[in-house]
Backbone as CSV, one residue per row, in Angstrom:
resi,resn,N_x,N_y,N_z,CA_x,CA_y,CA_z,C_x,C_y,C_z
1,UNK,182.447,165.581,205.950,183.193,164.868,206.973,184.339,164.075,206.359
2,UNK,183.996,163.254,205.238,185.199,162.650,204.473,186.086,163.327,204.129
3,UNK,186.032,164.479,203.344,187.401,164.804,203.235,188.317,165.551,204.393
4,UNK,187.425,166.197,205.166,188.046,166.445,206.863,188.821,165.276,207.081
5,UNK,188.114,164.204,207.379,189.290,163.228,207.922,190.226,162.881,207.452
6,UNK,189.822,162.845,205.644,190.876,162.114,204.567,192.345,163.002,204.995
7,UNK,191.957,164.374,204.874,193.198,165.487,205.326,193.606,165.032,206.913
8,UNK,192.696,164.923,207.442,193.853,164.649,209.151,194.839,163.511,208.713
9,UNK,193.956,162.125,208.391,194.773,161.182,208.099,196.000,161.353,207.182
10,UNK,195.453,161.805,206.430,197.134,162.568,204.936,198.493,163.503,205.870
11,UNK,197.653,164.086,206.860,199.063,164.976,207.866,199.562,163.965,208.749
12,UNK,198.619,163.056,209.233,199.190,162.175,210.031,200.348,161.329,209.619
13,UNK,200.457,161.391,208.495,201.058,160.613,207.413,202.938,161.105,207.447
14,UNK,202.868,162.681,207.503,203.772,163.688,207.707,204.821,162.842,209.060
15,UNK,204.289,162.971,209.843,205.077,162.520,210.906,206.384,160.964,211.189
16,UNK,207.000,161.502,210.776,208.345,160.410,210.291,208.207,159.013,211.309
17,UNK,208.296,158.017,210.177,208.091,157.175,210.589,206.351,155.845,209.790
18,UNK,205.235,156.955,210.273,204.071,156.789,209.885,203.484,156.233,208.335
19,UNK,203.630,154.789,208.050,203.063,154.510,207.022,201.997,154.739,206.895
20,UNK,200.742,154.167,207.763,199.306,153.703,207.326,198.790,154.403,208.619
21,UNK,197.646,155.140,208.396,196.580,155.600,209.122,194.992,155.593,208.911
22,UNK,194.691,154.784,209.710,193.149,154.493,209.183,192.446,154.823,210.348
23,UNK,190.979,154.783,209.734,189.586,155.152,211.187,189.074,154.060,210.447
24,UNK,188.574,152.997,211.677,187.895,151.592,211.833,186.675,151.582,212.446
25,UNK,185.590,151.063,211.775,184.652,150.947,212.753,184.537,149.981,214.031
26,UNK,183.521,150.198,214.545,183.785,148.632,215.608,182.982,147.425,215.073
27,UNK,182.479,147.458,213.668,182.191,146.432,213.300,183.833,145.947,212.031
28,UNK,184.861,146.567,212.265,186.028,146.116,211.668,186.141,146.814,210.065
29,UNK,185.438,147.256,209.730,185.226,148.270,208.394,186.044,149.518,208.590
30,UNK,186.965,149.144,207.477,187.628,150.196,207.094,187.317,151.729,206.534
31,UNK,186.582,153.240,207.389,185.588,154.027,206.956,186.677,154.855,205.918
32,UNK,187.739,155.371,206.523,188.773,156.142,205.959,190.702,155.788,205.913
33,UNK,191.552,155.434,204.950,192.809,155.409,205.021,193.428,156.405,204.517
34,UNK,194.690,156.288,205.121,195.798,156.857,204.093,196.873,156.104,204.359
35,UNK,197.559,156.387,203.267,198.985,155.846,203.084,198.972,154.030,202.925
36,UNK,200.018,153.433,202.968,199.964,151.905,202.195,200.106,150.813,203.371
37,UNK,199.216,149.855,203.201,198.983,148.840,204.193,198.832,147.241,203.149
38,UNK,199.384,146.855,203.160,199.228,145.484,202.034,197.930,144.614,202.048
39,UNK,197.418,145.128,203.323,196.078,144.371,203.094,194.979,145.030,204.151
40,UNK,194.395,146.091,203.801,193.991,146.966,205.060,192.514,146.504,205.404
41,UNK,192.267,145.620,204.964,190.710,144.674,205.465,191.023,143.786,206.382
42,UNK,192.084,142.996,206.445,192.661,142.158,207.103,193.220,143.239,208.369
43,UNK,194.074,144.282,208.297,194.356,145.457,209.345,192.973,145.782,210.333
44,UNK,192.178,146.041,209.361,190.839,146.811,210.035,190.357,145.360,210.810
45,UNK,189.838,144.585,210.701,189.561,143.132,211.424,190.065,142.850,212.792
46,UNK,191.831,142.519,212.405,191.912,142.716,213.488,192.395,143.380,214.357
47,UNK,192.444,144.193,214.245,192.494,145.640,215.134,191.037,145.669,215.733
48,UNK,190.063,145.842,215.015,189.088,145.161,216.140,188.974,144.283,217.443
49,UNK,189.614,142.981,217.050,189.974,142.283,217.717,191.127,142.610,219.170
50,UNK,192.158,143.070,218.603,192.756,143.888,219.300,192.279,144.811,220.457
51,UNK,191.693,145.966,220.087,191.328,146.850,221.126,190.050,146.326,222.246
52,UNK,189.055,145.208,221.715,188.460,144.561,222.136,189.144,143.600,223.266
53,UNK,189.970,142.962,222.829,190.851,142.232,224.366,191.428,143.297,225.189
54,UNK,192.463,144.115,224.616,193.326,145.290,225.533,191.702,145.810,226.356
55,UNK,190.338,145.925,226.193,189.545,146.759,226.637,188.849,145.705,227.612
56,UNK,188.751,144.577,227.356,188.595,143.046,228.573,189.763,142.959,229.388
57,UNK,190.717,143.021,229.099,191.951,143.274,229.974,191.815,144.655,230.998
58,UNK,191.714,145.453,230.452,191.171,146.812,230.956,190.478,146.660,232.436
59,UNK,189.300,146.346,231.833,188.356,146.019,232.342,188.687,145.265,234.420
60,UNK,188.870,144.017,233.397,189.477,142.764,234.745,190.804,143.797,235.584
61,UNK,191.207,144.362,235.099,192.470,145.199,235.755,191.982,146.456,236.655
62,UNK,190.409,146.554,236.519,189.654,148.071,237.209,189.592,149.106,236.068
63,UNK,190.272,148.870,235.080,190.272,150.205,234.382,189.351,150.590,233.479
64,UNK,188.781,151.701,233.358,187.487,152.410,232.782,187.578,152.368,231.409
65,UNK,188.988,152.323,231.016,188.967,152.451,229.242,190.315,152.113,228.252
66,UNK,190.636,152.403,227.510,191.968,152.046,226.823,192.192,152.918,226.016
67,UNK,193.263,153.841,226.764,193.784,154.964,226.324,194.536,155.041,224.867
68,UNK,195.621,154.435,225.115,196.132,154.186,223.740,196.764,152.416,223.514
69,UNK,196.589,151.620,222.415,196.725,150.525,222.015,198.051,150.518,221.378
70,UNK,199.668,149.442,221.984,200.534,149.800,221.082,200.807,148.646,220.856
71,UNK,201.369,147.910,219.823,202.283,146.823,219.812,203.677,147.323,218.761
72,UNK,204.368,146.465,219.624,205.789,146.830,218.843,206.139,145.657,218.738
73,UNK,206.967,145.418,217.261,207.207,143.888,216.758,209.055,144.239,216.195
74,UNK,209.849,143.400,215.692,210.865,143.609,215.371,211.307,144.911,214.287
75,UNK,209.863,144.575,213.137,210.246,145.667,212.036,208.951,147.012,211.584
76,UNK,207.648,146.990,213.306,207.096,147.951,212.951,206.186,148.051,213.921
77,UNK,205.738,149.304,214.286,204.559,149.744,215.522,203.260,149.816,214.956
78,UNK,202.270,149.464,215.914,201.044,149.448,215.544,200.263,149.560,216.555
79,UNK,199.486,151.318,216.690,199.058,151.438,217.395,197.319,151.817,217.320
80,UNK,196.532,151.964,218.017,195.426,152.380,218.184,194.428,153.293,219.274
81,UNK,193.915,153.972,219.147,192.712,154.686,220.091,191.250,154.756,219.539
82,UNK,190.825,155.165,220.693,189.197,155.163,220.509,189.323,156.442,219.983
83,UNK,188.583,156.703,218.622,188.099,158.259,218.810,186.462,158.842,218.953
84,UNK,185.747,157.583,218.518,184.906,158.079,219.399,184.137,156.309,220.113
85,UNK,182.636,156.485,220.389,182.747,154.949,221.146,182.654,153.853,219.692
86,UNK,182.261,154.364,218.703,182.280,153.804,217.082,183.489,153.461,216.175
87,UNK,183.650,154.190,216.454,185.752,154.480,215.578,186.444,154.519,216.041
88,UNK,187.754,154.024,215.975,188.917,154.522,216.311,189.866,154.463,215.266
89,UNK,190.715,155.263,216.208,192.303,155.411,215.130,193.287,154.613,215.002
90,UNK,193.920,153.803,213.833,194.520,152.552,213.677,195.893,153.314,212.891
91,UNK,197.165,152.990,213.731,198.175,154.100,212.929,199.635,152.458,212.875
92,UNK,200.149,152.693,211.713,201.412,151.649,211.317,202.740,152.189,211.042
93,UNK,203.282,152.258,212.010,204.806,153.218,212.155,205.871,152.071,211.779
94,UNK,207.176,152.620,211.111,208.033,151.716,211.186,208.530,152.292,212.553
95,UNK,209.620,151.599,213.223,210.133,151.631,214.425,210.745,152.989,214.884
96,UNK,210.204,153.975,215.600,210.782,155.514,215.427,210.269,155.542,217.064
97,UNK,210.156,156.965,217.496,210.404,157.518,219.039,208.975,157.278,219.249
98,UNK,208.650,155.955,219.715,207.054,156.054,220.580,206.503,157.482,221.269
99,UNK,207.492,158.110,221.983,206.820,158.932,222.842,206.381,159.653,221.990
100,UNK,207.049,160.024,220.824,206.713,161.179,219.308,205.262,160.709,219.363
101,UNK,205.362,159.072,218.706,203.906,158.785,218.117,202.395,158.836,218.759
102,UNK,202.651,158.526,220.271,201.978,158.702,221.491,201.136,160.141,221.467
103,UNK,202.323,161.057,221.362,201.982,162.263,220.925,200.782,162.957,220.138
104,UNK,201.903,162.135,218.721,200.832,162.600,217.536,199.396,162.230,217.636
105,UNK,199.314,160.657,218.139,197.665,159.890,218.252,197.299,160.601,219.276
106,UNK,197.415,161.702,220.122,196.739,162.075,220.963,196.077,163.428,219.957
107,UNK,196.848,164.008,219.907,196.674,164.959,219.135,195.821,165.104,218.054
108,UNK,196.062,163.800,217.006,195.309,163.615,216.041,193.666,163.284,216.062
109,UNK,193.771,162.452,217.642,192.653,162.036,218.178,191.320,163.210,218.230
110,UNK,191.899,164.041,219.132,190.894,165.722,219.629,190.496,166.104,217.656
111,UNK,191.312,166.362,216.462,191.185,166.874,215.623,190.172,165.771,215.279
112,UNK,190.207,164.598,215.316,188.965,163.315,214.473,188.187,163.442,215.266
113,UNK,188.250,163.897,216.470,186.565,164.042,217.441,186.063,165.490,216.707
114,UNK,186.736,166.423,216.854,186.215,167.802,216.514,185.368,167.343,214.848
115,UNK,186.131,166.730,213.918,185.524,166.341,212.507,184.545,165.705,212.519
116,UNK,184.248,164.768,213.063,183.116,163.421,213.492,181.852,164.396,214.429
């Protein structure tokens, strides 16, 4: 299974723009990365935190789940999904065509369920 993912995450990597791609547990543990994050324990944490409010927000709003997680800041995107109810996918773009990246995390998503 590790190196299955290690390779999705390494192609994910391909897609311009895409620094850091990791699978997080929901206890905030970093299971698999690629590519460079300056402090990817501190990433994995809170990104936990993260998809955990967007999914209380969710929630209070009627909604069943949280499709995809984005934030965009002046000098970089940071997005997330569930891939399965344990893991999800934690991806760190510098500033490039969301709809691209939207894309790719969907995509990449079905390939980390099929591996898992």
């Amino acid at each position: 299974m590790v190196e299955v993912t290690a390779r999705i995450l390494e192609d994910l990597l391909k897609v311009e723009g895409i620094s850091a791609a990791l699978l997080v547990g929901r206890d905030g543990f970093v299971i698999e990365k690629a590519g460079d994050v300056s402090d990817v324990d501190a990433l994995g944490a809170l990104s936990v935190s993260l998809m955990g409010a967007a999914e209380t927000i969710g929630k209070i709003a009627g909604s069943t789940g949280v499709e995809i997680l984005s934030v965009e800041s002046d000098r970089s995107y940071f997005l997330a999904c569930n891939v399965t109810s344990d893991i999800f996918l934690a991806i760190v773009s510098q500033p490039s065509n969301m709809g691209r990246l939207r894309y790719e995390v969907k995509k990449i998503r079905l390939k980390l369920q099929a591996a898992l």
